[in-house]
C-alpha positions as CSV (number, residue, x, y, z in Angstrom):
1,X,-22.5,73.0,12.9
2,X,-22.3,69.0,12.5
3,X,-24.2,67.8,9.7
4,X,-27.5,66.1,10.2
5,X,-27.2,62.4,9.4
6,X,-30.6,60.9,8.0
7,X,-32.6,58.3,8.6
8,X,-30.9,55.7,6.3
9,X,-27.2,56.6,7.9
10,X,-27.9,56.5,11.5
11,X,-30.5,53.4,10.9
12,X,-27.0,51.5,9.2
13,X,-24.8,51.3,12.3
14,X,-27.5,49.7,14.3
15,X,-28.2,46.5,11.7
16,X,-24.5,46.4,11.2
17,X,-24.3,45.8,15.1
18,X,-26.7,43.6,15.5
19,X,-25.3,41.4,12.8
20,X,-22.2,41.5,14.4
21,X,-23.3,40.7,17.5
22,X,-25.5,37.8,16.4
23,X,-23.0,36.4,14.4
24,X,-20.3,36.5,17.3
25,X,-22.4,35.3,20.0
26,X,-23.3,32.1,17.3
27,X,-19.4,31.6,17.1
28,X,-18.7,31.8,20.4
29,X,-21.6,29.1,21.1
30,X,-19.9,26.7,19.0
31,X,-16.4,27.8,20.4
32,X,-17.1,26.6,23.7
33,X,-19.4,23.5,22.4
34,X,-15.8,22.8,20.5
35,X,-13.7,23.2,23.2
36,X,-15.7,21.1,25.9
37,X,-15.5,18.4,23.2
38,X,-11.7,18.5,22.7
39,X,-11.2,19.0,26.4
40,X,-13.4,15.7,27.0
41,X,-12.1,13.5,24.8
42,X,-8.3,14.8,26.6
43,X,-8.9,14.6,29.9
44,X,-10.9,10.6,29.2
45,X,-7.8,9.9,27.3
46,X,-5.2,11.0,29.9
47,X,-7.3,9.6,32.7
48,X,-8.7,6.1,31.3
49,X,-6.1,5.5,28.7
50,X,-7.4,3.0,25.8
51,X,-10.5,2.6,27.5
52,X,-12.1,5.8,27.5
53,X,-12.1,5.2,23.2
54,X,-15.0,3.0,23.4
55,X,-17.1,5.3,25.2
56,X,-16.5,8.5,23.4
57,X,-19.7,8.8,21.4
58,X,-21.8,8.2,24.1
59,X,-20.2,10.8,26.6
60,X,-19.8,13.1,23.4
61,X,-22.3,12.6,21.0
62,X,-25.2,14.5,22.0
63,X,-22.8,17.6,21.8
64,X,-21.0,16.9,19.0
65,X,-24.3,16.4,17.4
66,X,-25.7,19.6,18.3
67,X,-22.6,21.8,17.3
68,X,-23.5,20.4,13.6
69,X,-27.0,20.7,13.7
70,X,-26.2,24.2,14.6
71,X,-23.3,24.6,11.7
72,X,-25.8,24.1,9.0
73,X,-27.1,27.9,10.2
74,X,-24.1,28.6,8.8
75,X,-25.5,27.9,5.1
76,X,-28.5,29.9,6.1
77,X,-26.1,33.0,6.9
78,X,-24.4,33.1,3.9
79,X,-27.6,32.5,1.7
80,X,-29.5,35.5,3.3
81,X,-26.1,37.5,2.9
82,X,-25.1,37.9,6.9
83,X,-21.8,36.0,5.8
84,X,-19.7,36.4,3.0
85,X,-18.1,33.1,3.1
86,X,-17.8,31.2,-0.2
87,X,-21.2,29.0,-0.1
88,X,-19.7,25.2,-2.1
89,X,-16.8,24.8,0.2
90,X,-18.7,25.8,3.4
91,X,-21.8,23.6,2.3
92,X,-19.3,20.1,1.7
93,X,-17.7,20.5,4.9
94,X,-21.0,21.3,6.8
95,X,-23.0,18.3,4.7
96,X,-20.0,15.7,5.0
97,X,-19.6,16.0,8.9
98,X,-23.8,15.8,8.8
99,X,-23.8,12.8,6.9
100,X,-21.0,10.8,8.8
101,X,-22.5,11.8,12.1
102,X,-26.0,11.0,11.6
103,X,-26.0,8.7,8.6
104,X,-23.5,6.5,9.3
105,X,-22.2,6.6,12.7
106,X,-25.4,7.8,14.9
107,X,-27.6,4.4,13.0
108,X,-24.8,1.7,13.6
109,X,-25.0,1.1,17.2
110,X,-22.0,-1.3,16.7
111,X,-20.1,1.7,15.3
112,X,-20.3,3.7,18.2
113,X,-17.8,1.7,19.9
114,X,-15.0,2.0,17.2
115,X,-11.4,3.8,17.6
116,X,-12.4,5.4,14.3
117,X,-15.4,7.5,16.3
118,X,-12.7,9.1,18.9
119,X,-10.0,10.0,16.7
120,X,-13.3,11.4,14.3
121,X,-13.9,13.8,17.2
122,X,-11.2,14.5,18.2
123,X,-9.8,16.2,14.6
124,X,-13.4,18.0,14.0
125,X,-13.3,19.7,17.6
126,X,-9.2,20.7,17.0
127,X,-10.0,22.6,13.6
128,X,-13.5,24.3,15.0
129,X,-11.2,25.1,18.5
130,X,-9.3,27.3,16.3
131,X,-12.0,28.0,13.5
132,X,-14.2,29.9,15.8
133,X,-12.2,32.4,17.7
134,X,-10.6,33.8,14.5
135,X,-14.1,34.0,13.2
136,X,-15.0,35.8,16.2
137,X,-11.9,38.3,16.5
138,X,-12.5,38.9,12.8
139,X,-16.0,40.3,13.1
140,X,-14.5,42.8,15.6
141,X,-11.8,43.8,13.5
142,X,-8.9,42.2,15.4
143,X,-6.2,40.6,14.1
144,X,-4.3,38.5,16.2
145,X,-1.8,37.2,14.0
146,X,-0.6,34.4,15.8
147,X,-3.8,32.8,15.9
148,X,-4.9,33.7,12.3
149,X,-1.5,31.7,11.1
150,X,-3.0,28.6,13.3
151,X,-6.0,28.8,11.6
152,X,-4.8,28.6,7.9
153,X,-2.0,26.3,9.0
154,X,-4.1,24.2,10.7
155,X,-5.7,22.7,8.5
156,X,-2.7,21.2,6.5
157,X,-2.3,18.0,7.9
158,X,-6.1,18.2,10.4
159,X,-8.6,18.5,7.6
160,X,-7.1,15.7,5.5
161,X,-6.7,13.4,8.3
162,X,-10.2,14.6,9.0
163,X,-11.6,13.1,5.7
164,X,-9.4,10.1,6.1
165,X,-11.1,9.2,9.5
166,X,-14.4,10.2,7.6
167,X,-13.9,7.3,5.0
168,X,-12.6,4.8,7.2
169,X,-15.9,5.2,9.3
170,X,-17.5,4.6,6.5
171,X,-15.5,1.6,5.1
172,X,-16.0,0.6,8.8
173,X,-20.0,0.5,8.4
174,X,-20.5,-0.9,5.1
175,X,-20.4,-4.6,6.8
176,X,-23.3,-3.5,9.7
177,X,-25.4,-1.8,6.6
178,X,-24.9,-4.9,4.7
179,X,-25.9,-7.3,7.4
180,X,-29.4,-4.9,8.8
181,X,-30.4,-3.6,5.7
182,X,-30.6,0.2,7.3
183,X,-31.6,2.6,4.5
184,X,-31.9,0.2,1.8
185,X,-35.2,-0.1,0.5
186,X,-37.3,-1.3,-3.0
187,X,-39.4,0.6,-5.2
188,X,-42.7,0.3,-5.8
189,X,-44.3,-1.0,-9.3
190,X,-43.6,-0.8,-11.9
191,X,-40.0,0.1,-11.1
192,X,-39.0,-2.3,-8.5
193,X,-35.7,-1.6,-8.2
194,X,-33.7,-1.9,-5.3
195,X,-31.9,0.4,-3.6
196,X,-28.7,-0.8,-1.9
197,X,-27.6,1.8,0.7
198,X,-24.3,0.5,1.1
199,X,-23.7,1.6,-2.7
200,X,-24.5,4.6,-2.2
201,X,-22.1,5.1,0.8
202,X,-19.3,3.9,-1.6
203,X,-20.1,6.5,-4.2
204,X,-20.6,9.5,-1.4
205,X,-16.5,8.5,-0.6
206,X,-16.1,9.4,-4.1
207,X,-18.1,12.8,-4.0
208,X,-16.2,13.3,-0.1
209,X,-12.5,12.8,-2.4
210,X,-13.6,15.7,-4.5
211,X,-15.2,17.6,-1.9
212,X,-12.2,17.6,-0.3
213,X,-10.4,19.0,-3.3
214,X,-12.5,22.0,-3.7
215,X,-12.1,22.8,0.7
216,X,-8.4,22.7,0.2
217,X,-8.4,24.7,-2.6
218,X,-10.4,27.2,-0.9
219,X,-8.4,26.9,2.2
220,X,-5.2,27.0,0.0
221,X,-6.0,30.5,-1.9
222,X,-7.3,31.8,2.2
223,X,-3.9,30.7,3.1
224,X,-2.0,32.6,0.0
225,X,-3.7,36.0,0.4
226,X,-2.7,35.8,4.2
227,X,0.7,35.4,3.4
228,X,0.6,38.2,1.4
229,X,-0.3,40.7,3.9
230,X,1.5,39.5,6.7
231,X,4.4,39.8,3.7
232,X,3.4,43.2,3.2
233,X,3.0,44.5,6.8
234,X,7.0,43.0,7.0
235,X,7.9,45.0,4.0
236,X,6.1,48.5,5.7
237,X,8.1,48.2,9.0
């Protein structure tokens, strides 16, 4: 006679499922939000040449910007425990992209117009192309190997190339926040200190140099344990 599961074993399956399914259908959003972006910016390129550069953020941006509103969810998961992920080095990489998006680049209309902003895009959307389907095949338990390599191979020379364009948009900006003032503002009495934005951008490239440290090291040790098993598997056949 099969034994009768209870309540708390049959009630298991069903959250786990839901989980899943929330968690791949949020992966898959950004997936194709990815790959529209890094299809766009190809297709402008091939077909416009140089002069499809200028116009990336506005033919871009709104998506782009949407993708990492919707990445900081991705902080939220792993607080409440849905993802496993290790919180600092998801948090950097979520906040830094945030930051250069809608601090620096979305404020400085004269920005928007820079080389800096295409290439910007264009390395964000080819790490998330790949990012997002292993994170996908992983929550149903498939491995496809070739793709999982990508992945932690990908981001080699792409993520510090990545933070390279990041600080270069920056270094970029400082002269337009200098010039409007944008963000900087005085305190009140008795204080009355002034706040300089433009400082404060030069410090966050300090913080983005070590943030950057602590993502590759994280990406590095990912990297190491999947060499292992695909080392492993090698060994077994």
């Amino acid at each position: 006679m099969p034994e009768l599961q209870s309540p708390a074993r049959t009630s298991a399956p069903t959250s786990y499922g839901i989980k899943t399914w929330y968690l791949f259908t949020y992966n898959l959003v950004q997936f194709c939000g990815s790959s529209w972006i890094f299809s766009n910016i190809s297709v402008r390129f091939l077909t416009f040449g140089e002069d499809s550069l200028v116009d990336t953020y506005h033919s871009i941006g709104d998506v782009m910007g949407l993708c990492q509103l919707l990445s900081i969810l991705e902080l939220i998961h792993i607080a409440m425990g849905i993802d496993h992920s290790p919180f600092l080095p998801r948090f950097l990489q979520v906040s830094e992209r945030n930051v250069i998006l809608f601090v620096v680049i979305t404020s400085q209309e004269e920005l928007q117009s820079r080389n800096i902003v295409c290439v910007l895009f264009s390395l964000w959307s080819a790490l998330d192309v790949f990012r997002y389907p292993y994170l996908m095949l992983s929550l149903i338990t498939t491995d496809l190997h070739i793709l999982s390599w990508i992945h932690h191979s990908l981001w080699i020379p792409l993520y510090p190339l990545a933070v390279m364009a990041e600080g270069i948009a920056i270094y970029q900006a400082l002269p337009y926040f200098e010039a409007l003032g944008t963000y900087s503002f005085q305190l009140a009495w008795p204080v009355g200190a002034v706040i300089h934005f433009p400082y404060i951008l030069q410090l966050y490239i300090i913080i983005l140099i070590l943030g950057t440290y602590v993502s590759c090291q994280q990406f590095y040790e990912e990297r190491k344990k999947l060499m292992r098993k695909c080392v492993v598997k090698i060994k077994q056949k």
